[in-house]
C-alpha positions in Angstrom: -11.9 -20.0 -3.2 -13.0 -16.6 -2.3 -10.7 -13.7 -1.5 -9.6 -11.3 1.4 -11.0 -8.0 0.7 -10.2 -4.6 2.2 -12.9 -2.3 1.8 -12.9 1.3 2.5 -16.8 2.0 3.2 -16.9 6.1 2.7 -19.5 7.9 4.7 -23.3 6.4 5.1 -24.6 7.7 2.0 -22.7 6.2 0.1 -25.3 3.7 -0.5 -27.3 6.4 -2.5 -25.0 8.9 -3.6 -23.5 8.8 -6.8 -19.3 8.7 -6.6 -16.8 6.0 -7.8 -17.1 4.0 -4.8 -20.4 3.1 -5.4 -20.0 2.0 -8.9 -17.1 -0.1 -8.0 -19.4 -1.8 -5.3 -21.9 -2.3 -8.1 -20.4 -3.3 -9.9 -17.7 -6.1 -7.7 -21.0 -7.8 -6.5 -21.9 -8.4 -10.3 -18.4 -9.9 -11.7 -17.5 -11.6 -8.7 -18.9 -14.9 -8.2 -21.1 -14.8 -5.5 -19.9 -16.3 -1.7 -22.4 -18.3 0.5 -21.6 -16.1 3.4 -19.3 -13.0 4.8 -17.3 -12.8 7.6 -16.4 -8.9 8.1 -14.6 -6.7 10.9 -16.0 -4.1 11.0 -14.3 0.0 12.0 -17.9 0.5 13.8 -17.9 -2.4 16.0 -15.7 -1.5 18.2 -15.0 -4.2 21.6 -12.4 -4.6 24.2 -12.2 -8.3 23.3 -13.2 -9.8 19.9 -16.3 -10.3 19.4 -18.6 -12.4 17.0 -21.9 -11.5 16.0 -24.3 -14.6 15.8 -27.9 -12.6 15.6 -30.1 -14.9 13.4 -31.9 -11.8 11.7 -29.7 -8.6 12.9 -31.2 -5.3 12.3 -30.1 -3.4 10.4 -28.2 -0.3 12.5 -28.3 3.5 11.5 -25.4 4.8 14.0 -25.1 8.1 12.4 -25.9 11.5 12.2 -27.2 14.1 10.4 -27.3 12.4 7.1 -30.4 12.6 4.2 -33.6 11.1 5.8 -34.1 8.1 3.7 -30.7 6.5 4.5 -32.6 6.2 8.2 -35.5 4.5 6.2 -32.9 1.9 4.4 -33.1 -1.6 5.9 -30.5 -4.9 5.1 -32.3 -8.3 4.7 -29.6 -10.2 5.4 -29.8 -13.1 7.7 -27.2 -13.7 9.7 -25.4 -17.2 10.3 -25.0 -18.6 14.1 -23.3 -21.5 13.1 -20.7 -20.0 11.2 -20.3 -17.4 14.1 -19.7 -20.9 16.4 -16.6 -21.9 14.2 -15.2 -18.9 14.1 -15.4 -18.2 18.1 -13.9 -22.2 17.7 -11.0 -20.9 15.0 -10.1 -17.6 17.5 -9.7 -19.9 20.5 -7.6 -22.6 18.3 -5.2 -19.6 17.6 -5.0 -18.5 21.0 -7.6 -15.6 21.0 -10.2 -14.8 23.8 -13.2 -14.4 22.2 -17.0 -14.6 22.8 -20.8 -14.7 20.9 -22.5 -11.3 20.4 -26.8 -12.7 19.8 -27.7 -8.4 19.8 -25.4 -6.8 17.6 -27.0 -6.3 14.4 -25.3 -4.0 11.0 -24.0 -1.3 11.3 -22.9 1.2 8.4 -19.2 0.0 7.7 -20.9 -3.6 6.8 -24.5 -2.6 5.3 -24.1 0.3 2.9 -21.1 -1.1 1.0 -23.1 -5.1 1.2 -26.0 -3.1 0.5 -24.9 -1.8 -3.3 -22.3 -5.3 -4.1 -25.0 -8.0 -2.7 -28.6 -5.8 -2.7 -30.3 -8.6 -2.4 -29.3 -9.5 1.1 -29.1 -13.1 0.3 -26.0 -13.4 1.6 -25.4 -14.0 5.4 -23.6 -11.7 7.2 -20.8 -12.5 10.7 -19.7 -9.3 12.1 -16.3 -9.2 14.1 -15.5 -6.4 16.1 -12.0 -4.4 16.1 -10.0 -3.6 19.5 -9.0 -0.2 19.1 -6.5 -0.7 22.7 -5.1 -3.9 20.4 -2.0 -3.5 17.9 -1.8 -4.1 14.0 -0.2 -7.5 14.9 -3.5 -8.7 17.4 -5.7 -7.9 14.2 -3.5 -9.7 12.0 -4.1 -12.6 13.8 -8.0 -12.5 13.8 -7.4 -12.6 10.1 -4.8 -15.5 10.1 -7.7 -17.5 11.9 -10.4 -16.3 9.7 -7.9 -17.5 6.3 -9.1 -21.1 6.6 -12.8 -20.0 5.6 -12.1 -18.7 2.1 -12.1 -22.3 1.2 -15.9 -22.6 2.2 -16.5 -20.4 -0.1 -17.0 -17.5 2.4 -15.7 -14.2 1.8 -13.3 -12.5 4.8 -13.5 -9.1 4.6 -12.2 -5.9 6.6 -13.9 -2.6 6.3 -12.6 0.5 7.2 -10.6 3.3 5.4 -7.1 3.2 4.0 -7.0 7.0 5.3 -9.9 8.6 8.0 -8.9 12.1 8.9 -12.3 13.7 9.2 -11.4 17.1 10.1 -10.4 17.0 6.6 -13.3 15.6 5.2 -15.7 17.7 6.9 -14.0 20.9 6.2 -14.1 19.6 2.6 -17.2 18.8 3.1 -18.4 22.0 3.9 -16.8 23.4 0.8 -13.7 24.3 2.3 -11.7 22.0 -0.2 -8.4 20.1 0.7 -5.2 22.5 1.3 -1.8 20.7 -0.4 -0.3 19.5 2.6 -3.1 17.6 3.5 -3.3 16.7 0.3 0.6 15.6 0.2 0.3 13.8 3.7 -3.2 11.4 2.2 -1.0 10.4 -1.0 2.5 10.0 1.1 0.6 7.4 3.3 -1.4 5.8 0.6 1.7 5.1 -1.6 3.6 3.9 1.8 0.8 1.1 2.7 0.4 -0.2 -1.4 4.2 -0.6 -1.5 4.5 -2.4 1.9 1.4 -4.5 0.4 2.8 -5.1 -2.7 6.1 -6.5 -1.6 4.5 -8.5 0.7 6.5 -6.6 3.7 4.4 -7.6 6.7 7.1 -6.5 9.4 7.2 -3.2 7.7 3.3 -2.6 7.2 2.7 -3.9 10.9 5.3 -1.3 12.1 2.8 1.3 10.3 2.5 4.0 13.5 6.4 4.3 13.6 7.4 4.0 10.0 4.5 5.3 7.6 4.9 8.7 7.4 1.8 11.1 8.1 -0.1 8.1 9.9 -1.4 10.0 13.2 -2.4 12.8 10.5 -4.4 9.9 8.5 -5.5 8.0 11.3 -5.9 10.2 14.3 -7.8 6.9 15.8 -6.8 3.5 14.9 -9.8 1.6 14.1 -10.5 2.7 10.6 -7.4 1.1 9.7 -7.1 -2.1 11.7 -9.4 -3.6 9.5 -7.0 -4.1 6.7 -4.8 -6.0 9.0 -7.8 -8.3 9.5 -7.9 -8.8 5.3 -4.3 -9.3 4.9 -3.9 -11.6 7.3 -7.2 -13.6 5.7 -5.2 -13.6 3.0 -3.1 -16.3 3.9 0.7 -16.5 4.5 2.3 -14.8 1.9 -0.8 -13.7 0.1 -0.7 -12.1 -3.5 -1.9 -8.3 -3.0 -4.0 -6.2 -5.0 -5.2 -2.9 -5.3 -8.9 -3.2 -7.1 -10.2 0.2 -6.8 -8.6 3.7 -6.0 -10.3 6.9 -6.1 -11.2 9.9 -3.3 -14.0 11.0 -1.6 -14.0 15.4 -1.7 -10.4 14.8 -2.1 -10.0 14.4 1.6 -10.4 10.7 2.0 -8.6 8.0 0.1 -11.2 5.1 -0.9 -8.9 2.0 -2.1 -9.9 -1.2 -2.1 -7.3 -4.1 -1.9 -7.7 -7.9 -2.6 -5.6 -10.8 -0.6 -5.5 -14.1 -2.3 
């Protein structure tokens, strides 16, 4: 059976710039056996009601800015995988959830330049599912509860997003400007609060996270960065075993873990 994963996909370039991340990605699609198809919500499709992409071939999308010319150059093969895309509109609606079939939407960074570096030869097809930024932790929780079943076919339910996304930070790191302490302080405070909640399997506590973590408005100004690990853990099945695979930072102003749900 595969796993839930949670996947915090760092900026575009990640896909050709050296860092931790990218070696982890590496080197996860090589010692992990390989699943006949992803299902992954995605921070960068954003909808006011889930959606499902079911392209046959979806392009491969470059919504970004101002990054090195040859990441706009960078195409996915992947296929996509309309049939799978059908059960999963039919698992939503069996738990209760409006959803609907998106034929345009093609790959956009939070889904191709982490699948790019674990699966680079895009022979793995690809359903993207789109957060609702208006919706709660619990909503997403639920798209993954419905999405659990799949790991048994041997298809890997992932979320990607970041476990912290406050880019004032990272840009003024970014620009050289480093990481002061308190932001520093309030990135660890809030890291350590979701792994604990994780790891004791507290899912009334971690879907309380805007009132109880501490520093979340400071990590997540915006939601939807994060609602994608709600996806993961609820994929993860009932009481699922959590664990944190990969932990490092981006220019010491954004938090890159990586969790497992099994």
């Amino acid at each position: 059976m595969q796993p839930a994963l949670f996947i915090s996909h760092g900026a575009p370039d990640l896909a050709i710039t050296p860092s931790a991340v990218r070696d982890f990605l590496v080197r996860f699609g090589k010692e992990n056996p390989q699943p006949d198809a992803i299902i992954i919500v995605s921070a960068h499709y954003e909808t006011r009601t889930p959606k499902i992409g079911a392209a046959a071939q979806p392009a491969t999308l470059h919504d970004f800015g101002g990054f090195q010319p040859e990441l706009y150059r960078m195409t996915y093969p992947a296929t996509g995988a309309p049939q799978l895309a059908q059960q999963v509109l039919e698992a939503f609606k069996a738990h209760g959830i409006s959803a609907s079939l998106d034929f345009e939407r093609g790959l956009d960074h939070g889904i191709w330049t982490p699948l790019i570096l674990a699966f680079p030869e895009g022979d793995v097809p690809v359903v993207p599912v789109s957060v609702q930024p208006e919706e709660d932790a619990e909503h997403h929780y639920r798209l993954g509860r419905a999405l659990a079943p799949f790991r048994a076919q041997n298809v890997l339910v992932a979320g990607s997003g970041h476990i912290t996304h406050n880019l004032r930070a990272m840009f003024r790191a970014m620009r050289g400007g480093g990481t002061d302490p308190e932001t520093e302080m309030a990135i660890d405070a809030f890291t350590r609060w979701v792994g604990e909640r994780l790891l004791a399997g507290d899912r009334e506590g971690l879907l309380r996270w805007r009132e109880d973590a501490p520093f979340a408005l400071e990590n997540h100004p915006t939601p939807e960065h994060f609602l994608p690990l709600f996806s993961a853990y609820g994929a993860g099945g009932e009481k699922p075993d959590a664990e944190l695979i990969h932990s490092s930072k981006l220019h010491g102003a954004f938090n890159s873990d990586f969790w497992m749900f099994r």
